[in-house]
N, C-alpha and C positions, 0 to 999 in steps of 0.2 A: 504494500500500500504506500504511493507518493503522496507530498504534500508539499505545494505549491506554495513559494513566499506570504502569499492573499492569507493563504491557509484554508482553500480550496482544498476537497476531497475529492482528488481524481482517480476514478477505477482503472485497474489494471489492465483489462480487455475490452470490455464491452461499457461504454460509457452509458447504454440504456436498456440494461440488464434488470429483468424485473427486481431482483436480489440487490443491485446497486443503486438502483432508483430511492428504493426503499432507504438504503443507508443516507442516501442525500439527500431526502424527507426529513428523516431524525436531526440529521445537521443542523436544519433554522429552527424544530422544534422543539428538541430538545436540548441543545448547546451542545450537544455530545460531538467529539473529536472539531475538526473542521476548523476549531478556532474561532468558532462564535461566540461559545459561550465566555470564553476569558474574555472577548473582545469590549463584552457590555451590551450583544444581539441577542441574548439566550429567550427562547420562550416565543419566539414570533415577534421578533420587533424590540419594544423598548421597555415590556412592563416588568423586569424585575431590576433595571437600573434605577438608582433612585436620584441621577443625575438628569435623566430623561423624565420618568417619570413628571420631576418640578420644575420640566423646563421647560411647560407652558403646553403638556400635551395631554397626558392622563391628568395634570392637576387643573388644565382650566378647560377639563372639557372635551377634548381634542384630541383623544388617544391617534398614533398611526393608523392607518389602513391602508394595507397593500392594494387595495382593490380599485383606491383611487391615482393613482398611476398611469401614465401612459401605455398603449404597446413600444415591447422594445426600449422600453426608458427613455422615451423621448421626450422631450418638455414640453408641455402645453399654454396655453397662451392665456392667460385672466388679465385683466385691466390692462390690455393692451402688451403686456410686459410679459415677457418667457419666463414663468415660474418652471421649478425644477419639480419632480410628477410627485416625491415625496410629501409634498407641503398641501394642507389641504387649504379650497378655497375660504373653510371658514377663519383660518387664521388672520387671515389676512384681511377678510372684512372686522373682524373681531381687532386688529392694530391701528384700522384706519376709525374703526370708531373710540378707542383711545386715545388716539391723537386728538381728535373731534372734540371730548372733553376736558384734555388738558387745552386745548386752545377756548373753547367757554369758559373756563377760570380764567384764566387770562385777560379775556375780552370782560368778562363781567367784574373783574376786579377793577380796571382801566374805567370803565364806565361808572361805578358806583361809587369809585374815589372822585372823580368829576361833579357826578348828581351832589353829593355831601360836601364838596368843597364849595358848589353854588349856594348849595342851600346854606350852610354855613355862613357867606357872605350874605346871603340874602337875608337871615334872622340880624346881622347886628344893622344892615342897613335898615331893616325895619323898626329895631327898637330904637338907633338913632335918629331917625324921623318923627316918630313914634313923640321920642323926649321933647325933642327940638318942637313939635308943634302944640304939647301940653304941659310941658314941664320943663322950661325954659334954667333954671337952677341944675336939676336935676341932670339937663343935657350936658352942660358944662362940667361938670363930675364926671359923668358919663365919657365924655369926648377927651379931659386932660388923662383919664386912668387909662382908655384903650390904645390911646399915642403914645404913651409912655415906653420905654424901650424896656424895659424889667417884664410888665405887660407883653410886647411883642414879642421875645422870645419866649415866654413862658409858652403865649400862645400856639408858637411855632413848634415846642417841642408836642405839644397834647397833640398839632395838629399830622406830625408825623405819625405818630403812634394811630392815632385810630381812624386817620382818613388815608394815611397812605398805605400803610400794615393791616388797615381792620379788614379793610373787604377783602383781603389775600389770606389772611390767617383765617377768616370766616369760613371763605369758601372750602381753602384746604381743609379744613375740622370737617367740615360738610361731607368733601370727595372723601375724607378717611370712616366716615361712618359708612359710606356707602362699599368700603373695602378697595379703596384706591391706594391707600397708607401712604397718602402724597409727605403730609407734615413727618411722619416716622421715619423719613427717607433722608430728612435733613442731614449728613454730618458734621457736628455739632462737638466731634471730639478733639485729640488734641492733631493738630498740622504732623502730616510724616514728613520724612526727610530734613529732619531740623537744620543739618547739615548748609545743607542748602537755599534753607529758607531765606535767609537775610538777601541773596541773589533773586530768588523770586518777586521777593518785596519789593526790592530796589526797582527789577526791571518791569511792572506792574506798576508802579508809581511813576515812574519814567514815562511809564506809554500813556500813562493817564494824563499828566503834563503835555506830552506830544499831543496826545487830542484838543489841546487849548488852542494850539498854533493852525495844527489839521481845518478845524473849525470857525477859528477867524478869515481864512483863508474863502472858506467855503461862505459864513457870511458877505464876507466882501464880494463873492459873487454874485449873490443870491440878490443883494443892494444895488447892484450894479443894472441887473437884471428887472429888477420889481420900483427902481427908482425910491426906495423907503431903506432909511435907517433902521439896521435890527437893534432893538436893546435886551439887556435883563430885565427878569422882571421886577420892581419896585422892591426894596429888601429893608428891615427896619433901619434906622438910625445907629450908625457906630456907635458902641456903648465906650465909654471913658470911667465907667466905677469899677471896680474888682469886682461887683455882685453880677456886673450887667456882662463883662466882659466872661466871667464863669457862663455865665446863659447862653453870653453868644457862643463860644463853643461847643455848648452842651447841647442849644437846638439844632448849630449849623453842621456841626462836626460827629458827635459822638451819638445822637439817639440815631438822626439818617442815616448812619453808617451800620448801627445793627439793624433797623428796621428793615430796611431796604434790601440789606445782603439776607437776611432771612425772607424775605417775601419774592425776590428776584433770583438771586442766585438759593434759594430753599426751595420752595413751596415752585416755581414756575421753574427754573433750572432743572434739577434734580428726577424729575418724570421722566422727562424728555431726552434723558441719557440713556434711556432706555432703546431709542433710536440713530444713538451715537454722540459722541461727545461734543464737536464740534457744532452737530444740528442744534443742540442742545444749549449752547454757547450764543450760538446767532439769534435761534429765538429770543431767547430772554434778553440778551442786549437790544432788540427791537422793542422788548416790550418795556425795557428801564429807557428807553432815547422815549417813549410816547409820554409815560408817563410825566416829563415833564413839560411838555405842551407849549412848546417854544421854539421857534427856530433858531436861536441860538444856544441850547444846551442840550438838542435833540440828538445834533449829528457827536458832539462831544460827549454825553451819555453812553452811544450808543458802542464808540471806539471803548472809553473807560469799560464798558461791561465785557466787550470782547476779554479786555485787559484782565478785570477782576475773574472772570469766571472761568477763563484758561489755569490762572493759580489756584481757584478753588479744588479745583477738579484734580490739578497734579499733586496738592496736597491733600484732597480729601478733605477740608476743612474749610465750614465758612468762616471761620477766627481769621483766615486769611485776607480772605475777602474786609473783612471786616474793620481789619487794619490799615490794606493798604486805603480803603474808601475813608476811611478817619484822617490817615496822612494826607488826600487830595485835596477833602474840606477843608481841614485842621490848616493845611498852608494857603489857601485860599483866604480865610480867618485872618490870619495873620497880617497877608499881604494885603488886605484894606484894611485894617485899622494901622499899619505901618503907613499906607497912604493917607487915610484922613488925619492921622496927630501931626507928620512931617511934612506931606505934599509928593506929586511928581518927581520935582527936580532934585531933593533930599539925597544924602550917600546914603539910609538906612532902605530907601525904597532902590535906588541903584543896587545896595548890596543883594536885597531879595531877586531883582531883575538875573543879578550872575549868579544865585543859588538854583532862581528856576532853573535856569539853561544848564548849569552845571548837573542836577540831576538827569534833566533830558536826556545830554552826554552817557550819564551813569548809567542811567534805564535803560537803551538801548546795547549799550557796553552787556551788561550783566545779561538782559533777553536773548542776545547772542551767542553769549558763551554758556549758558543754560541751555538753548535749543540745539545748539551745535556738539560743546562738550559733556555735559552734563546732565541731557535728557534721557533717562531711561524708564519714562512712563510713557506706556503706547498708549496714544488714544483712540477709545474706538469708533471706527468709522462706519460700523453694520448696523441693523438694526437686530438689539438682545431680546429673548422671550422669555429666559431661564432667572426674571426678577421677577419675584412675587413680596412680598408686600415689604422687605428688608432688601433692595436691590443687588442681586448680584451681576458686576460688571465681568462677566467671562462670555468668552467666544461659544455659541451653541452652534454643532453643525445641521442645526434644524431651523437656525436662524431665519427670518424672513426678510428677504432681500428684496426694499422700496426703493426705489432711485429718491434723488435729494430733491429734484423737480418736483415728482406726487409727496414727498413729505412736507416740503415748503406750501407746497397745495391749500395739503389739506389742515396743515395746520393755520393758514391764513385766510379759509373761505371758509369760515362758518359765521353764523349770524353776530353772534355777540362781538367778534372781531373785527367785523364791517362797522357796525353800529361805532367801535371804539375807536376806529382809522375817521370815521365820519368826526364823534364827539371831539378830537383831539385835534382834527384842521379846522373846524369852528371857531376852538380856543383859542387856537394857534393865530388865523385870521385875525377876530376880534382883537386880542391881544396888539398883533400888528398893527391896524389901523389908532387902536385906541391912542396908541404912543408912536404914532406917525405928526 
């Protein structure tokens, strides 16, 4: 009796000898000789591996069937696309409407955080109206405590927390009751590769820098183009007390920094690496550039999230994230109130002008030599089936193979997501004009 490298049982005379048939029956059935059984094939396919089993086929439903197969193994055609004959078509309807709800959290987070930022405006403008036309005393109290800069950062900080993070932490609690275990996906432990960390950081804060310049650039087109000055949007008054200046850090720098990297790079990130790293990366930097609803921090959002969520991911940790997005603020902080106590012209505003640039330099230095010498985390570029509710990021060869095209698709055409590309050029508009 031979046996062929495969570990194929080839008969010695008669390859279709009732007597050998029979032996190459028991082969796929029973794992016996052949080399199936070691292999992880024993029993007819995948039901006594318990790698296959939870990797998205007996556990969600979906066991194999040979039956659905092509003749002769040839690949058959669904959604246009050569799937391979092992994969059944419901897998694939079953990823596409996955995708479909991780993109309605998405959209409906974008959208909810807008309706409650209106609305929010719209209650103080009411009750300052409100004073102003029957309680003339009243308004004046009214009107010097919500100008106040102590006031406006406080404000700022409450209003990251529950209109930026609520409707994303909502949803997710939501999708996890329904057995999505979006929030439980978080990694939330300590940064791997400590080694190397301080290179990550550097080059991540670097590139977030570089999107300042990226940005200006791309404003000065866009002006050039629409005949209107971009600005920021209206920001409170530079604090000058050590109470004010703690707030302005704390609303501008340190709460956005964890809300954000938890709701973006957590909760909207995090799913979506289920379909590769990099898809996974792009979306959510589109949806952290919307969320600010401006054409001038849309395009620079949008690079920053490439930046932060490339390190989340090579470290496993949104602490990462979290950091370099507090270093971007936090020097942002800085360099205006170094502008409003000194001025333009100032050495203290020139020296921050050669620290930007000098990180840039770093950023790009350290990005380099991390991607080039130092990278040893693959990212994945497949789409995985083998994560169920605790992600695991390994190669399944039962993986389902979407092009980036139908993924981009169909994670950007569902309703909630129109509705939110709509809600956000509104803003965006409005905005424009207002301060035209």
């Amino acid at each position: 009796m031979e046996y062929t490298p495969g570990g194929y049982q080839q008969p010695p005379e008669n390859n279709y000898s009732d007597k050998n048939r029979e032996t190459s029956r028991n082969t796929y059935q029973n794992g016996s000789d052949g080399g199936y059984n070691n292999s992880g094939y024993g029993n007819n396919g995948c039901n006594n591996n318990p790698q296959y089993n939870n990797s998205g086929y007996s556990y969600n439903g979906y066991p194999y069937n040979h039956q659905n197969d092509s003749p002769n193994g040839e690949y058959r055609r669904f959604f246009g696309k050569r799937v391979p004959p092992f994969i059944p078509q419901e897998v694939w309807l079953r990823e596409r409407r996955n995708i479909r709800k991780l993109s309605m959290i998405a959209g409906l987070g974008i959208i909810l955080y807008i309706v409650l930022s209106s609305a929010v405006v719209g209650i103080f403008q009411g009750i300052s109206v409100t004073l102003k036309m029957f309680f003339e005393d009243s308004y004046a109290k009214f009107s010097a405590a919500v100008s106040s800069t102590e006031f406006s950062y406080l404000f700022q900080t409450l209003y990251s927390i529950f209109l930026v993070g609520g409707p994303f932490f909502l949803l997710g609690l939501i999708a996890n009751k329904k057995g999505h275990g979006i929030v439980g996906s978080m990694p939330m432990g300590k940064p791997r590769y400590a080694k190397y960390l301080p290179v990550i950081i550097i080059g991540a804060f670097g590139i977030c820098l570089l999107g300042n310049i990226i940005t200006s650039y791309i404003d000065f087109i866009i002006e050039k183009i629409i005949g209107m000055e971009l600005v920021m949007p209206e920001m409170p008054p530079t604090p000058k007390t050590p109470m004010g200046i703690f707030l302005n850090i704390l609303s501008t720098a340190a709460v956005p920094a964890l809300i954000e990297e938890m709701a973006l790079r957590g909760i909207v990130m995090q799913p979506l690496r289920r379909y590769g790293d990099w898809y996974a990366i792009i979306c959510s930097s589109l949806i952290f550039g919307l969320m600010h609803c401006n054409l001038v921090q849309i395009p620079f959002a949008f690079i920053a999230g490439i930046a932060i969520g490339y390190a989340v991911i090579v470290t496993e940790s949104l602490w990462t994230g979290v950091i370099i997005h507090f270093c971007n603020n936090a020097f942002s902080v800085v360099v205006s109130m170094i502008y409003e106590f000194y001025g333009e012209n100032s050495p203290q505003y020139m020296l921050c002008n050669s620290i930007f640039y000098i990180i840039i330099v770093l950023g790009v230095l350290c990005a380099f030599i991390y991607l080039k010498k130092l990278n040893h985390v693959k990212m994945h570029t497949s789409p995985l089936i083998n994560s169920g509710k605790n992600f695991i990021y390994q190669p399944d060869p039962f993986s389902v193979k979407i092009s980036n095209k139908t993924l981009f698709k169909t994670y950007i055409v569902t309703v909630p997501m129109i509705i939110a590309f709509i809600a956000v050029t509104y803003e965006t508009v409005v905005a424009l004009f207002l301060t035209a």
